[in-house]
N, C-alpha and C positions, 0 to 999 in steps of 0.2 A: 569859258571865255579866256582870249588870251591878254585880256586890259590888265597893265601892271594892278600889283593888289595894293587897294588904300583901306588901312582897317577903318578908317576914321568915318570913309566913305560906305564901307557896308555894315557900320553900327548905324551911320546914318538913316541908312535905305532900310535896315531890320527895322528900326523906332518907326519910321513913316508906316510901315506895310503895316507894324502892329496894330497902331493908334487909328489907322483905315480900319483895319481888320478884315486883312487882303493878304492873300499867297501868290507865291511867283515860283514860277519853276528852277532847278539847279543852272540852269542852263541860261536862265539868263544873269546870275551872279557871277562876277572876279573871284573866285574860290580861293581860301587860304590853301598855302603851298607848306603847312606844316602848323605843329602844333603850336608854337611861339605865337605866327601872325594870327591864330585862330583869337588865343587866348586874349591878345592884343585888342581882337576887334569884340571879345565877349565883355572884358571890362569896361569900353568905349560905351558897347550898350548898355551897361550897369549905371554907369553914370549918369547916360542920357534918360533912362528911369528913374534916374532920382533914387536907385535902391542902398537901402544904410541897415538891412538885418543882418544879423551874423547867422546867417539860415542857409545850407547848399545842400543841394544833392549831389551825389558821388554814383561813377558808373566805368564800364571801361568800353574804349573803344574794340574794333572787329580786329586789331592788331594785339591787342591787350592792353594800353596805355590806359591809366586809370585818370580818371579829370572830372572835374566839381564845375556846376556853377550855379550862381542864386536864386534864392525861390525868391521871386516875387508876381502878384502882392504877396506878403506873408502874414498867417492870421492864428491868432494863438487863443482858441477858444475852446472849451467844453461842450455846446452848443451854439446855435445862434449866429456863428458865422454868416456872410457872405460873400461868394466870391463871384464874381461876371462871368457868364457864359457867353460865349461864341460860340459860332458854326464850326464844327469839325469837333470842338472839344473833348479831350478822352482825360479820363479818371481812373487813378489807381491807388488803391487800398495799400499803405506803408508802415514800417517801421521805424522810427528817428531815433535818434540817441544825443544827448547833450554830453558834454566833454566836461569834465569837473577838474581836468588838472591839461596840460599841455601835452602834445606830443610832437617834439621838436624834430625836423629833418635831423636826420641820420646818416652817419657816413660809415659807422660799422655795422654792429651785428643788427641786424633785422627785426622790425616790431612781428613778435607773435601774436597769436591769438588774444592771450590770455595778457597781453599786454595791453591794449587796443582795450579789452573789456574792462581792465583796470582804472584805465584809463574815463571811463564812461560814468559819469553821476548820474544820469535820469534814463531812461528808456519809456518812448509813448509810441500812441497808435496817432498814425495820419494819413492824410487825404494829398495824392498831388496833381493839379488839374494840367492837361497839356495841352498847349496847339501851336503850330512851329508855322514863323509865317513863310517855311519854301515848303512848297506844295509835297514833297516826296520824303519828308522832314529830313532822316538823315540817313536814309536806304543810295543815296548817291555820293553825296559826299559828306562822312560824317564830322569832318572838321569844320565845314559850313555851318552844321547844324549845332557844332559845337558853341561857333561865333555865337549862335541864335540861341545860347543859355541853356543848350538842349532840350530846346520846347519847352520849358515851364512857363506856365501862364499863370501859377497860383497855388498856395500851401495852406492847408489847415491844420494846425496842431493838435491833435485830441490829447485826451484823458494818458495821467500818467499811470504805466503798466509795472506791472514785476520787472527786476533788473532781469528775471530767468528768459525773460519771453525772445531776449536774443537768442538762447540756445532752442526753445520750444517753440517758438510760432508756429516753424515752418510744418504742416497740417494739422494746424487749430483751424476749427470748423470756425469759415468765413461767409457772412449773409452780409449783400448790399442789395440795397431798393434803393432806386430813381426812379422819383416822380410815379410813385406807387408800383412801379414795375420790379421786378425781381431781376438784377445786369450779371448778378456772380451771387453763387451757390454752390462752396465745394470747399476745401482742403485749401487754407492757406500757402501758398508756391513761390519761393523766391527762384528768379532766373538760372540761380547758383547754389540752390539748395540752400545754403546758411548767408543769413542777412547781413554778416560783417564783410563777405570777402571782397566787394569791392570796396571800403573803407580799410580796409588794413593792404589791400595792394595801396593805395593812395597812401596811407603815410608810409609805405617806405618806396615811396618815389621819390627818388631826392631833385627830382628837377622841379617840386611844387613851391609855391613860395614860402620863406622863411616864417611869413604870417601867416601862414594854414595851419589848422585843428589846434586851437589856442582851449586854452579851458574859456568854458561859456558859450562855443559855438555847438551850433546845433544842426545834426549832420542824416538827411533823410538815405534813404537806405537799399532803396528800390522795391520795385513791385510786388506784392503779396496774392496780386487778381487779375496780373495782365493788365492790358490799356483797352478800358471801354469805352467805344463812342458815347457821349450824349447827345442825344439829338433834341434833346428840349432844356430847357430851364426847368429846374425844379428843386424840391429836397430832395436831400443822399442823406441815408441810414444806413451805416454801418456798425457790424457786430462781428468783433471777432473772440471770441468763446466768449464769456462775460462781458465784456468793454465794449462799450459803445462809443460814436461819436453819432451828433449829428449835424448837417451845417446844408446852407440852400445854395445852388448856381440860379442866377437869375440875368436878365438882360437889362443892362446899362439904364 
């Protein structure tokens, strides 16, 4: 669309579609014309949720730009969770890391690996539920989807793991069940082979805010099982080598 962009107005029109729990196509949204107006209209939406966790997910866009935004609801439980299911909703098996000391934007040398991991006081397994309310989520325009929190509709924190399983997850044998059904059966898989690279492109993005990856924020990591449809309500069981979480999607 060519309507000037108002972020104020497509945090608005995201809240409304959510709270329906209704999708609209790319095509009918005023698109952010860059990453600033995106970020603009994602905290608008933050607000307008009411969300106060220090909990984000980290990813990079199809340009390589690395960007975060919040899990909400956020649910920090061992079992027993609940998180609301919607239509479309897709589920992914994750790795989190909490931050025990800061890592402040940087103007010279570059956070390392082994910086980044220093940096990290807890390592756990989690759950991130998604449904983006533009129809195409962000295969069209991913700075839109960006606005839209990058689809997250929900986080559960499981059980805390080895600080190792940052370097070892990636094919620890992974079992989930939905709703008695078997969704992933296979070798744990991050998009990028090791599960810090999009968290260590983010902190040395210096255009993030000065308030990013403070000690005590807790930073999900991306996918271990792909995005799976659920198409019902129900319990998710997951096991990854030992560790388990468990936690239910259910309807409103």
């Amino acid at each position: 669309m060519t309507d000037t962009f108002d972020p104020r107005a497509l945090a608005t029109r995201l809240h409304g579609l959510h709270q329906a729990v209704r999708q609209e196509a790319t095509s009918t949204f005023a698109v952010p014309a860059d990453l600033h107006q995106a970020m603009e209209a994602q905290n608008l939406l933050a607000a307008a949720d009411g969300i106060s966790s220090n909990a984000w997910k980290v990813t990079v866009s199809q340009q390589g730009q690395a960007v975060t935004a919040p899990l909400y609801p956020y649910v920090e439980a061992l079992s027993g969770a609940d998180i609301p299911w919607h239509p479309g909703l897709k589920f992914e098996t994750e790795i989190a890391v909490r931050l025990g000391k800061d890592l402040p934007v940087r103007s010279g040398t570059p956070y390392s690996r082994a910086d980044v991991v220093e940096a990290i006081a807890t390592v756990h397994l989690g759950a991130e539920l998604l449904v983006s309310a533009i129809k195409e989520s962000g295969s069209v325009s991913f700075l839109l989807f960006l606005a839209d929190r990058l689809g997250n509709s929900g986080y559960v924190l499981g059980p805390q793991l080895d600080k190792g399983a940052v370097d070892t997850a990636g094919g620890t044998p992974l079992t989930v069940i939905h709703a008695g059904r078997t969704i992933y059966d296979g070798p744990a898989q991050h998009p990028r082979g090791d599960v810090l690279t999009w968290l260590v492109d983010y902190a040395n993005d210096g255009l993030r805010p000065e308030t990013s990856l403070k000690s005590g924020a807790l930073i999900t990591t991306g996918t271990l099982s792909g995005a799976v449809e659920l198409p019902e309500p129900g319990e998710i069981d997951i096991l990854l080598g030992g560790d388990r979480l468990r936690f239910s999607v259910s309807k409103d």
